[in-house]
N, C-alpha and C positions, 0 to 999 in steps of 0.2 A: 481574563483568567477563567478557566473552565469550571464550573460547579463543582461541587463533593458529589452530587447525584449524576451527573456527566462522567467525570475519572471512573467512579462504582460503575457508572453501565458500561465506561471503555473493556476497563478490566475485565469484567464477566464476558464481555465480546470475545475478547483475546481468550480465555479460557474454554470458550466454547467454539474457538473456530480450529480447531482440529490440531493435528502435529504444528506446524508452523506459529499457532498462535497460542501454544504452551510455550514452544522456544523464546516466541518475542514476550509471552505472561514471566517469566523468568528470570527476565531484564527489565521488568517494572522498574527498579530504582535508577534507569539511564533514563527514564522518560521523564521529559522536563515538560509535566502539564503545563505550567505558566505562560511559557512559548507557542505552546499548542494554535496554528491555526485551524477556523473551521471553513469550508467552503459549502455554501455560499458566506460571507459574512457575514450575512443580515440574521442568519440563522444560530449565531453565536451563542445564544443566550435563549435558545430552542430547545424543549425537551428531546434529549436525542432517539429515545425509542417511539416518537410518534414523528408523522409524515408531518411535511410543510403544507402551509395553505397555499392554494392556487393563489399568489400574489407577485406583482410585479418585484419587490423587493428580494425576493428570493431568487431573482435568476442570475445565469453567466457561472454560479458556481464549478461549471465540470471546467469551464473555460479557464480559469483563474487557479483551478488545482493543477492542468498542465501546464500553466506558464510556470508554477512555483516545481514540479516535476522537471517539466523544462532546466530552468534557471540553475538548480540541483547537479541535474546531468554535465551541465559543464567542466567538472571538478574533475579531472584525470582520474578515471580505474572507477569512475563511480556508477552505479546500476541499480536497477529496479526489480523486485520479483512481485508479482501479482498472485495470490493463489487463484483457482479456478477450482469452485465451490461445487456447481452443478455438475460435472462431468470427469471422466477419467480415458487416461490415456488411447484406452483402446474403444471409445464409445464409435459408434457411426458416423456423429456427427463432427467429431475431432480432427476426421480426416478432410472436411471442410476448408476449416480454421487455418487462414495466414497468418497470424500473430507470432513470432518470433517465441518457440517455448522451449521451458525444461522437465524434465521428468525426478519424480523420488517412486519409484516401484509407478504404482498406477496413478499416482497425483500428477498433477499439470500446476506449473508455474509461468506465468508468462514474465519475460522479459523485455526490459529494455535498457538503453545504456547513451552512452556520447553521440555513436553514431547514427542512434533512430531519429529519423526524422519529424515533423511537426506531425504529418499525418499518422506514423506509425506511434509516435505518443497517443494522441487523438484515439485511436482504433483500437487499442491497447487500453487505456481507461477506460473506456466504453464496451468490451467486450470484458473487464473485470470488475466492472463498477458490482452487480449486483452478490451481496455480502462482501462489499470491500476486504482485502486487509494484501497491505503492502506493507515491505522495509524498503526502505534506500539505503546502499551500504555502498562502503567505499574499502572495494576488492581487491585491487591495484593486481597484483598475479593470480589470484585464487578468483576470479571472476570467474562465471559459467558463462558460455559461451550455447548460442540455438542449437536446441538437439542432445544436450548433453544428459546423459542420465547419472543421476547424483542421487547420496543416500542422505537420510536428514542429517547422519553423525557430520557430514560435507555442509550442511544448510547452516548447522549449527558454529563448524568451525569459523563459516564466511560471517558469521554473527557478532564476532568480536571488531568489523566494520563496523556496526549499526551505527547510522545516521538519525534516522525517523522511520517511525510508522505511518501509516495510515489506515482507519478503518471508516467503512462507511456508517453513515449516518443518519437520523431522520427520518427511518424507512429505505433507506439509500437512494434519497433522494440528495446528500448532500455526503459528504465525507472531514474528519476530525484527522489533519498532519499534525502527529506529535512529535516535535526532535530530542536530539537526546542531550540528555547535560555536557558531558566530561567530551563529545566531539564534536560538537556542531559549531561554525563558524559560519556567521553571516559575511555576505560578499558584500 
């Protein structure tokens, strides 16, 4: 189970990480801290706003958060948004970036869903890891789809899906999946 000083730094995370993480600050009473995994494990019981020490028991965690992203995706109509903290729609270097995304006005969201594969999970956490914060939500017709421009009041409606969040960790060096009470079912 995650600290009272851990939940306290979640929740100020989510408040301070812009539109998206008021909407998820909002839904605090579906988040079932108890459940909460953190990746890496070893980091469990780690002050979350300081970095991990250079140690072997720390590693594999980005690995272990896609397989449980992974595992997730399985579930019919179910998807992933990423926000994308450093940059906006129309930067320079946007027009780079493969990753499967969506827009709200100048924000980027990256997605993913059933059909991404290992790699584009992989490439997808890694390109949103730094200042994490994900939902997983199970969208079933209202899912966005790559490309779509959507407004939050749209971000917000697909919210009554919410599965879990995720924020990063530890300096984001690791990341905290929180699922939610009243939907989450383990397979």
């Amino acid at each position: 189970m995650l600290s009272h000083n851990q939940i306290t730094w979640l929740l100020e995370a989510l408040a301070g990480s812009g539109p998206l993480g008021k909407l998820l600050l909002a839904r605090k009473a579906l988040l079932d801290f108890s459940a909460a995994k953190v990746f890496p494990e070893a980091a469990r019981d780690w002050d979350f706003p300081c970095g991990l020490p250079a140690d072997e028991q720390f590693c594999g965690g980005w690995m272990a958060f896609a397989s449980e992203i992974k595992r997730n995706l399985k579930c019919d109509g179910v998807f992933c948004l990423f926000r994308e903290c450093d940059f906006k729609k129309n930067d320079p270097c946007m027009a780079l970036e493969q990753s499967a995304m969506v827009f709200a006005g100048d924000d980027i969201f990256y997605i993913i869903d059933g059909s991404s594969d290992d790699v584009q999970i992989a490439n997808t956490i890694k390109t949103a890891n730094r200042f994490m914060l994900m939902c997983l939500i199970s969208g079933g017709e209202s899912k966005f789809m790559k490309g779509d421009n959507v407004t939050y009041a749209q971000i917000e409606r697909i919210l009554g899906g919410l599965l879990a969040v995720a924020v990063g960790v530890c300096d984001d060096e690791g990341v905290c999946f929180i699922p939610c009470r009243s939907k989450w079912s383990e397979e």
